[in-house]
C-alpha positions as CSV (number, residue, x, y, z in Angstrom):
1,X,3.5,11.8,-26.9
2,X,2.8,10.6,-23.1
3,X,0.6,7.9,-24.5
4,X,3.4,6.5,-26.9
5,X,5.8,6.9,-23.4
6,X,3.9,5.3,-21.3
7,X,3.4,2.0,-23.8
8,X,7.2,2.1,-23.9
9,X,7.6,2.1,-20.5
10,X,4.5,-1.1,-20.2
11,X,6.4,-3.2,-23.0
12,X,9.9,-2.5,-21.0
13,X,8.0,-3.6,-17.9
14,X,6.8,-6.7,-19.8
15,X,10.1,-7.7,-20.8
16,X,12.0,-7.0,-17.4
17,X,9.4,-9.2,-15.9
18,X,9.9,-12.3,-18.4
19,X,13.4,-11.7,-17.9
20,X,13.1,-12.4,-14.3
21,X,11.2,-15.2,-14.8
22,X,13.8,-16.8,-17.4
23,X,16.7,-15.8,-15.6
24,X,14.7,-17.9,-12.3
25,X,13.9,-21.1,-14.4
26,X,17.6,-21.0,-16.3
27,X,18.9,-21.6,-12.2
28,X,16.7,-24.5,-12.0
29,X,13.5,-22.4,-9.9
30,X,10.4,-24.0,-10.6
31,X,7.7,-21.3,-11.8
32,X,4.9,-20.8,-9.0
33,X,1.8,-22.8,-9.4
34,X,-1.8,-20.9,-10.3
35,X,-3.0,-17.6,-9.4
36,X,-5.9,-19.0,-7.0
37,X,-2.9,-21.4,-5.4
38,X,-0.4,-18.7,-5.0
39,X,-3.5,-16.9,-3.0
40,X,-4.2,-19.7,-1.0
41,X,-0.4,-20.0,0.3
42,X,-0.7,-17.0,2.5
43,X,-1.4,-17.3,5.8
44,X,-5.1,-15.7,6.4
45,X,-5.0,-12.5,8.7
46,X,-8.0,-12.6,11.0
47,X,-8.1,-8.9,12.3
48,X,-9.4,-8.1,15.7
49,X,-11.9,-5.4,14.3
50,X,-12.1,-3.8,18.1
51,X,-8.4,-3.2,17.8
52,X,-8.4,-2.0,14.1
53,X,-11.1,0.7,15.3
54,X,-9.0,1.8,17.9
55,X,-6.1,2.8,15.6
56,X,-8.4,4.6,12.8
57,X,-8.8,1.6,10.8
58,X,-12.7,1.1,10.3
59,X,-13.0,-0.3,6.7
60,X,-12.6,-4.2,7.2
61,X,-16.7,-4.4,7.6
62,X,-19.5,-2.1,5.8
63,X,-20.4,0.9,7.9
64,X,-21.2,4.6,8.8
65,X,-17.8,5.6,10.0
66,X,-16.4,3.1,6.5
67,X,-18.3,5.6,4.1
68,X,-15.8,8.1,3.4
69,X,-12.7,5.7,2.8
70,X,-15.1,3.5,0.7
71,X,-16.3,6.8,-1.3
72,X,-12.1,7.6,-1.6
73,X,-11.4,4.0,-2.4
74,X,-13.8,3.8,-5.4
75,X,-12.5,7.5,-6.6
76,X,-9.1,5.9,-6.7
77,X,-10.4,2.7,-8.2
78,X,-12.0,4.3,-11.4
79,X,-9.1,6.5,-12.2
80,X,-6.6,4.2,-11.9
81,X,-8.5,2.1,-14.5
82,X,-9.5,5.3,-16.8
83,X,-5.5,5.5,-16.6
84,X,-4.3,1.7,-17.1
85,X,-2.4,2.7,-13.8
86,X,-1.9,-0.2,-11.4
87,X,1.1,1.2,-8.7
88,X,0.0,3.6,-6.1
89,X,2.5,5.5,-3.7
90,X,1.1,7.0,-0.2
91,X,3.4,9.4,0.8
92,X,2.9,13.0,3.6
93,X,5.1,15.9,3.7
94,X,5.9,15.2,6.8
95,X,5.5,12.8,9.2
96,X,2.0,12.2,11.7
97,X,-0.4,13.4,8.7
98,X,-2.2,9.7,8.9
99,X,-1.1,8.2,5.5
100,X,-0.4,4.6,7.4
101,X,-3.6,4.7,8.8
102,X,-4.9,5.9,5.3
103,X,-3.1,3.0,3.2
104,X,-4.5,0.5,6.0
105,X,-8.1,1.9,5.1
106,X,-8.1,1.7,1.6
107,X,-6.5,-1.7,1.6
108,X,-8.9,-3.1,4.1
109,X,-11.8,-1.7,2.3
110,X,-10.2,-3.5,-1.0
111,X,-10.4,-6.7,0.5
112,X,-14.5,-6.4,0.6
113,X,-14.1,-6.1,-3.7
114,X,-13.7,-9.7,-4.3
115,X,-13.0,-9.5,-7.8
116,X,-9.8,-7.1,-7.4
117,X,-6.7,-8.0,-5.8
118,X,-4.4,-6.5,-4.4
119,X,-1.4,-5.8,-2.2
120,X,-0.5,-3.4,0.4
121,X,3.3,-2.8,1.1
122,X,4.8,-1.1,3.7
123,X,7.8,1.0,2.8
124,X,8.2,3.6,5.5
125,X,10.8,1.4,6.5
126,X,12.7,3.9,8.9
127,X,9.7,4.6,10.9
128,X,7.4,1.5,10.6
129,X,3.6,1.7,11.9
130,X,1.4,-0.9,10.5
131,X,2.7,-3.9,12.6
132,X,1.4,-1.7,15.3
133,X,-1.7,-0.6,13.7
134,X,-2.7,-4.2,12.5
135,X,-2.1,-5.9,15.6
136,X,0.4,-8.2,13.8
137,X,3.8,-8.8,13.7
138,X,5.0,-11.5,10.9
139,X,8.1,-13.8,11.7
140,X,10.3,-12.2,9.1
141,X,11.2,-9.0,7.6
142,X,10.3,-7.1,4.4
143,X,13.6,-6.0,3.7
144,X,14.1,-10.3,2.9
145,X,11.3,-10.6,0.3
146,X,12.7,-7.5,-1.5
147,X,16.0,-8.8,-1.8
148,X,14.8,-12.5,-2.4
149,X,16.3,-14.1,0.3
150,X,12.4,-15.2,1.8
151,X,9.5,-16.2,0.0
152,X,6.5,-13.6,-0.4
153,X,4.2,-16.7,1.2
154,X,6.3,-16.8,4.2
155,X,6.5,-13.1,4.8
156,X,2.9,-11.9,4.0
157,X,-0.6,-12.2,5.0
158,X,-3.9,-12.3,3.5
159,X,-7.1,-10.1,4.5
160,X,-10.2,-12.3,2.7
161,X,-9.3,-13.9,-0.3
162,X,-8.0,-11.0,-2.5
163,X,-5.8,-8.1,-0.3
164,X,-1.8,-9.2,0.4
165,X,-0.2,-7.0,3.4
166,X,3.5,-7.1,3.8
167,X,4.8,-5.5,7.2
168,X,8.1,-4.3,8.5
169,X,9.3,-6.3,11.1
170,X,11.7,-3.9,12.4
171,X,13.1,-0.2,11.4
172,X,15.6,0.3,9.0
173,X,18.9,2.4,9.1
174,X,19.3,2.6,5.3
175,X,15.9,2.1,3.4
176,X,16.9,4.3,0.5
177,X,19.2,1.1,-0.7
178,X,16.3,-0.9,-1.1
179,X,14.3,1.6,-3.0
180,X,16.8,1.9,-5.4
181,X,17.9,-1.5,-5.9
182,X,16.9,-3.5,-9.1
183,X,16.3,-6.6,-6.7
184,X,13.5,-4.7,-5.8
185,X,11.9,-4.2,-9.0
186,X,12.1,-7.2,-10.1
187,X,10.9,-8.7,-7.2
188,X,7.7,-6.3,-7.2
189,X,7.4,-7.2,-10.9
190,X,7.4,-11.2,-10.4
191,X,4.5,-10.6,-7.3
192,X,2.5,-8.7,-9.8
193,X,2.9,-11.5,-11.8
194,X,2.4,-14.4,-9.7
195,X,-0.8,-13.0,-7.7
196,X,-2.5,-11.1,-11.2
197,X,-2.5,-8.0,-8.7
198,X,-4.7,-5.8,-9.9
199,X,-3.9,-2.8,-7.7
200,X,-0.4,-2.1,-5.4
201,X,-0.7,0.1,-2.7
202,X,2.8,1.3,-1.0
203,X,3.0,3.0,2.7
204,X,5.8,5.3,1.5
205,X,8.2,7.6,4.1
206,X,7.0,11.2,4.2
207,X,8.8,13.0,1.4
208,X,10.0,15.9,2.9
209,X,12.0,14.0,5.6
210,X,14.2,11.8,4.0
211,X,15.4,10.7,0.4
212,X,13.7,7.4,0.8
213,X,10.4,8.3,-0.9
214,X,12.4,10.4,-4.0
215,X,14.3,7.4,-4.7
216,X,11.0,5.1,-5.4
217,X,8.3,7.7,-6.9
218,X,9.6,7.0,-10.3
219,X,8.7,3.3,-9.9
220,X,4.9,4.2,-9.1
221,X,2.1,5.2,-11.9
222,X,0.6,7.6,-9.6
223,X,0.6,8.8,-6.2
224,X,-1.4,10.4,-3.4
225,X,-0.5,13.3,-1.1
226,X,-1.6,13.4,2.6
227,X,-1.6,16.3,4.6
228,X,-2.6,17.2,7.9
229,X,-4.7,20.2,8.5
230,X,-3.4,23.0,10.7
231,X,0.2,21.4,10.6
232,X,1.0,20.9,7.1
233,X,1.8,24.3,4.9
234,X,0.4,25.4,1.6
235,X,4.3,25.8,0.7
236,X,4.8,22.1,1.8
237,X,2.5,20.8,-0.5
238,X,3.5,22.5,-3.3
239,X,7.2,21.7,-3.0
240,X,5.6,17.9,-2.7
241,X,3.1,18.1,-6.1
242,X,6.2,19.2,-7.7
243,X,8.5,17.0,-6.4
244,X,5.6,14.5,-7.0
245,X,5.4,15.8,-10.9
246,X,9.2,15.4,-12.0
247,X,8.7,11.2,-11.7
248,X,5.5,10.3,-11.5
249,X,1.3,11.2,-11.5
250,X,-0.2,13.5,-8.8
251,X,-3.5,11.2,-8.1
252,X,-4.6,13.9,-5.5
253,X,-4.1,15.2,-2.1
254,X,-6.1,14.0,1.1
255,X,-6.6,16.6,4.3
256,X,-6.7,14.7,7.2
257,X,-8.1,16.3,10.3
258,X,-10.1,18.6,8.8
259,X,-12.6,20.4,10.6
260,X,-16.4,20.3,9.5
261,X,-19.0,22.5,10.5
262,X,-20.8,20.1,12.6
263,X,-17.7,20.2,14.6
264,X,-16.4,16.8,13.8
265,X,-13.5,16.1,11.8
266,X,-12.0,13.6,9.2
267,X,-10.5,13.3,5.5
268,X,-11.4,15.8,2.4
269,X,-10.1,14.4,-0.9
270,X,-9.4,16.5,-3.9
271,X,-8.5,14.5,-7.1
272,X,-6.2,16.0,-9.5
């Protein structure tokens, strides 16, 4: 039975997103060029890797203190292709439990897979990070490429040949409209489309804060759940899994900041 659901939900996908695409060309928009030249239209993001380690973010190069995210990025890989899952939400209980710095991780680590593309989104649009955390601010806002008022190229960058980051510019009062919105959907539906993306990462709100996350779970195929040892509660994360349940698939739950008995401390993933 979830099988035959889930190819419903594919095929109604499918046919939103060649909607879209009529709907574009019946207004006189031009379809996009190739894959490869949609790829090469975004500007190139040349980290500074000193200031990526600073904020957490050690993944863009092979190394010791890579390992772990690259052992949790390949976990996530395989079972997101055992599942035909393609749309993966971040999201925390609360807020400080290092899911930006998480999403930023696994992203950057992506972008060393040459052969799998994807994007990284950031939707924690009340509280935005990563323009801080990447050392990049881009000229325009998120909020315009969801509501198709700026082009993806003109809003985004590229890490190496394959990885697509799009940043908040600024906060927003009212995200929770955007999550919501069809605009939205179809606009995620036509990047998949356009870039053959292969795996979408989203930088969601913390759940327990603010509707913003619940309103945008449903439109994910699975998502992951990090919480912050010594601050989040055992009661926290269960009111998350099953909040998590009702609209989409628990992926598993990360514990930052855990403490390991040679006294150092870092992230313990459980898959579910």
């Amino acid at each position: 039975m979830e099988k035959l659901q889930e190819a419903i939900e594919k095929a109604r996908a499918s046919r939103q997103a060649a909607t879209v695409l009529e709907t574009e060309m019946a207004m006189g928009k031009k379809p996009k060029g190739g894959v490869d030249e949609a790829w090469a239209a975004l500007a190139a993001y040349e980290p500074n890797e000193r200031k990526l380690i600073r904020n957490r973010i050690v993944t863009y190069n092979a190394s010791q203190n890579a390992t772990a995210f690259d052992i949790m990025r390949t976990k996530v890989i395989l079972q997101m292709r055992k599942n035909n899952w393609k749309r993966l939400a971040i999201t925390a209980p609360n807020a400080a439990c290092g899911k930006t710095t998480l999403a930023c991780n696994i992203a950057l680590g992506l972008s060393r897979q040459s052969d799998i593309r994807a994007h990284l989104f950031e939707f924690d649009l009340r509280r935005p990070n990563m323009a801080r955390m990447l050392n990049y601010r881009p000229k325009n806002d998120i909020r315009s490429v969801l509501t198709g008022n700026t082009d993806f190229a003109d809003q985004a960058v590229r890490v190496r040949d394959n990885v697509a980051i799009s940043i908040a510019r600024q906060p927003t009062s009212d995200p929770t409209k955007y999550m919501l919105s069809q605009k939205t959907e179809d606009c995620l539906l036509r990047l998949e489309q356009q870039y053959a993306t292969d795996i979408v990462i989203f930088d969601m709100p913390p759940l327990l804060v603010s509707d913003d996350a619940r309103a945008f779970l449903s439109k994910v195929d699975c998502v992951m759940l990090v919480a912050r040892a010594e601050k989040t509660t055992v009661h926290e994360i269960d009111v998350c899994e099953r909040e998590i349940a009702d609209q989409s698939n628990m992926l598993g739950v990360v514990l930052n900041q855990c403490r390991f008995a040679d006294g150092s401390a870092g992230y313990g993933y459980e898959a579910y």
